[in-house]
C-alpha positions in Angstrom: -10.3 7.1 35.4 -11.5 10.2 33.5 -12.1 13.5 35.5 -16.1 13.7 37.1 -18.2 15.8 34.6 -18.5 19.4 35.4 -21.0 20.9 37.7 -24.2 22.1 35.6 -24.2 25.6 35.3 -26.7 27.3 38.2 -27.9 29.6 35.8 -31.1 28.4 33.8 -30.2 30.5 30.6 -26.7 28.9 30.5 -28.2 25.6 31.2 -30.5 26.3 28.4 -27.6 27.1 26.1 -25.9 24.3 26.6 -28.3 22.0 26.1 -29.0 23.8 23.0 -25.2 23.7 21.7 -25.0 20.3 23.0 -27.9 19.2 20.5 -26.1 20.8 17.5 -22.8 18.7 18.4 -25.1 15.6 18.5 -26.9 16.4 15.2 -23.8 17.5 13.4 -22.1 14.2 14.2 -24.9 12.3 13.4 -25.1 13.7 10.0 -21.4 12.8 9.7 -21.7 9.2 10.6 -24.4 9.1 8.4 -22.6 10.6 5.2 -19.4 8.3 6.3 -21.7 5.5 6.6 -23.6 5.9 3.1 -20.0 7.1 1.3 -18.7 3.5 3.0 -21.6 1.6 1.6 -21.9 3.3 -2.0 -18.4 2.5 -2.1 -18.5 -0.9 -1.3 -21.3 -1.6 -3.6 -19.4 -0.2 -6.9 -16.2 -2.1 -5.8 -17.9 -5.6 -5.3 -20.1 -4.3 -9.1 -16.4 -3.7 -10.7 -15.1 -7.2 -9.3 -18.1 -9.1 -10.4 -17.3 -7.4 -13.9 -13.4 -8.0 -13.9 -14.2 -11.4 -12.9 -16.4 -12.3 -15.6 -14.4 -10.4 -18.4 -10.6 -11.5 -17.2 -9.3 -14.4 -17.2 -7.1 -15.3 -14.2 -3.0 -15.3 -14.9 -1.1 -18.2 -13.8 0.8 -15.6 -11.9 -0.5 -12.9 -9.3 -0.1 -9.5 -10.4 2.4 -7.3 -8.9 0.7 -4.1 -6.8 2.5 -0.9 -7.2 3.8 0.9 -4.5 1.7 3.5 -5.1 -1.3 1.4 -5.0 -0.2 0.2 -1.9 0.3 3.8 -0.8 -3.7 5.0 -2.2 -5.0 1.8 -0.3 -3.1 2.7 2.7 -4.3 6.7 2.7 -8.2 5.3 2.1 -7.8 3.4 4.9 -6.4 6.0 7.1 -9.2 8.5 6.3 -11.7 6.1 6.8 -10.4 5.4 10.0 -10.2 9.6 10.8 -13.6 9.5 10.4 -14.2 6.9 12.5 -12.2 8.2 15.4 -14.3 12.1 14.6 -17.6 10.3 15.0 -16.3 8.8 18.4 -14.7 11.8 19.6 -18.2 13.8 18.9 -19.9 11.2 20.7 -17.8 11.3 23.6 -17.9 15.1 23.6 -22.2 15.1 23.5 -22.1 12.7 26.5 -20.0 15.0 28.4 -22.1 18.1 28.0 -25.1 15.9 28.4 -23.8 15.1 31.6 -23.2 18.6 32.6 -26.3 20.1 31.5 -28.2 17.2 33.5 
């Protein structure tokens, strides 16, 4: 089980503060999720646009076409940053429900 939230502070000013600095974590990690979230779907529209393209200019091998490994490798880092800022938007999440939970 995860350690109890702190006690609020007693003092109103701190409490104030908090609540204050507690706000700018939430809206600074909403603003991220929202960037990731928009970059994630203007990405996914100009891929599915490029395939719709390839597929009506290319004609299909009888073959499949060998990947690189350093297309491997790209794919692989994209989807490693994608999920880095997943896990940030979590972790900033977490961290605005623990000083919510402090401030009270």
């Amino acid at each position: 089980l995860p350690p109890p939230p702190p006690e609020p502070p007693a003092d109103p000013a701190a409490a104030r503060r908090a609540a204050a600095i507690a706000s700018t974590i939430e809206d600074g990690g909403a603003r991220a999720a929202l960037a990731v979230r928009d970059g994630a779907g203007r990405l996914t529209s100009g891929l599915e646009r490029a395939l719709a393209a390839f597929k009506e200019e290319v004609e299909p091998r009888s073959q499949p076409t060998a990947v690189s490994r350093s297309t491997e490798q790209l794919v692989q880092s994209a989807r490693a940053a994608a999920c880095v800022a997943e896990d940030l938007t979590r972790a900033v999440g977490a961290g605005v429900s623990v000083v919510a939970s402090a401030v009270g």
